[in-house]
N, C-alpha and C positions, 0 to 999 in steps of 0.2 A: 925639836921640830914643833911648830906652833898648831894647836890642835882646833878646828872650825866645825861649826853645827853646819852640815853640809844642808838642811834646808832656810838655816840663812842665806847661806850663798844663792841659793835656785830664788828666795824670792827678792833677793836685793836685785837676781840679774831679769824677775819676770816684771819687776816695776822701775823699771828705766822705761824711756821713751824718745823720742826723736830730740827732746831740749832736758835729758836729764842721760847722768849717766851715776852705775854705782861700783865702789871699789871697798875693796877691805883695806881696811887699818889695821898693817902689821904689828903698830907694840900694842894693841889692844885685841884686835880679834874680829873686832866690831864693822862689820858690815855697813858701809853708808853709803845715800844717795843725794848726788849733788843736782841742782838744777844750773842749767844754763844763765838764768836769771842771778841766781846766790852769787855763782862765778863772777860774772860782770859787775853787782854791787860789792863784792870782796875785791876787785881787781880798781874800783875808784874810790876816791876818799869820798863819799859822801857822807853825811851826817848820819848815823843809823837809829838816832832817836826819833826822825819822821816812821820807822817802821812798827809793825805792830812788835808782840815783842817773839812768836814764834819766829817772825822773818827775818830779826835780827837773830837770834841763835841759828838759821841756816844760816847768814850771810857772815857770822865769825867762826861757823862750824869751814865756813868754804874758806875765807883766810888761812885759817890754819892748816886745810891741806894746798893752798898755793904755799904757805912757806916753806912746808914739810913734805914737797911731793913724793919724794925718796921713800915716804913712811905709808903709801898707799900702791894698789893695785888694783889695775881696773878688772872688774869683773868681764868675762864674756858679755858682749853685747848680744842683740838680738840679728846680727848680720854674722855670728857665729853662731849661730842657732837656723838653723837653715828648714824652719818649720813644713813648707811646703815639701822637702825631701822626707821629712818624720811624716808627715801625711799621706805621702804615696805608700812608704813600707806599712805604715798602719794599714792601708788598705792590702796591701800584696800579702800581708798578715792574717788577713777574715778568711775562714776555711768555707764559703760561703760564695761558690764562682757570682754569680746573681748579685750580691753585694759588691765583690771586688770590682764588676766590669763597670756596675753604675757608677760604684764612687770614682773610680779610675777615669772614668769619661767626663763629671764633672771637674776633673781639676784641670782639664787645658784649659788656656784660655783666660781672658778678664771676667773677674768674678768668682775666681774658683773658691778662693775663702768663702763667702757666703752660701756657693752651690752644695760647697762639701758638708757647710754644717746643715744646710737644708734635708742631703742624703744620709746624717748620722741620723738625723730627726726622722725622719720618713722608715728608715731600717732598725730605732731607738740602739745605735750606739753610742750614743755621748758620753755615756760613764767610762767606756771602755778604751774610748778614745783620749777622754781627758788623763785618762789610768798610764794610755802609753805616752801620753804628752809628755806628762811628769817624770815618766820612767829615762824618757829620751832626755829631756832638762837634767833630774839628776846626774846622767850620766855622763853630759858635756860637766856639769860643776864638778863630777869625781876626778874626770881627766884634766880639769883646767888645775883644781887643787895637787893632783899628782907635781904636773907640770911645774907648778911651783915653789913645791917643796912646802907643803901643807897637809897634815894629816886630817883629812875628815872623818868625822862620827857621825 
């Protein structure tokens, strides 16, 4: 069984974004993140001497997983991370009624990401919040790696 530093996993899956996504590479171990860009210039013959030359080692690092898709795994995205639900139990969490109801009331609603980090600021949770962020991320990466038949450390 192939053995992963389970906080690579948590920050290959915290630096993806809307035009990037990241997977492990199983004969290696190695956690990577592709962008949408890399994809499309690995998927046309362009000349890749016009690029600088980090953009060519992403755009042959992406080739290589078009040929070898079989040899990678995508990591959880952030639409399996379902942060606003981690937000709410972080608050249903604070033994603190006065805290709980304010932050609670700031999450309906447009806006609630900026209201909520407004009410960590104003009550100084942030540490504690960021604490159970990570604790919640780890714990999708423990289960995604189960799931796959990876042993993390």
């Amino acid at each position: 069984m192939m053995k992963v530093d389970l906080k690579k996993i948590v920050e290959g899956m915290e630096f993806q974004g809307d035009e990037s996504r990241s997977y492990l590479k199983i004969s290696t171990g190695e956690v990577v993140l592709f962008t949408d860009e890399a994809i499309a210039a690995a998927e046309s013959d362009e000349d890749l001497s016009v690029h600088a030359e980090w953009h060519r080692e992403a755009i042959e690092q992406a080739r290589e997983f078009i040929n070898h898709e079989d040899d990678y795994i995508p990591l959880p995205s952030k639409f399996d991370f379902h942060e606003h639900r981690v937000m709410e139990e972080f608050v249903l969490s604070l033994p603190i009624e006065e805290q709980r109801d304010e932050l609670l009331s700031l999450l309906k609603g447009k806006g609630a990401f900026a209201r909520f980090k407004h009410g960590l600021e104003r009550f100084q949770l942030q540490d504690k919040w960021y604490q159970y962020k990570d604790q919640a991320l780890a714990a999708l990466a423990k289960d995604w790696c189960r799931d796959n038949g990876i042993e993390s450390q």
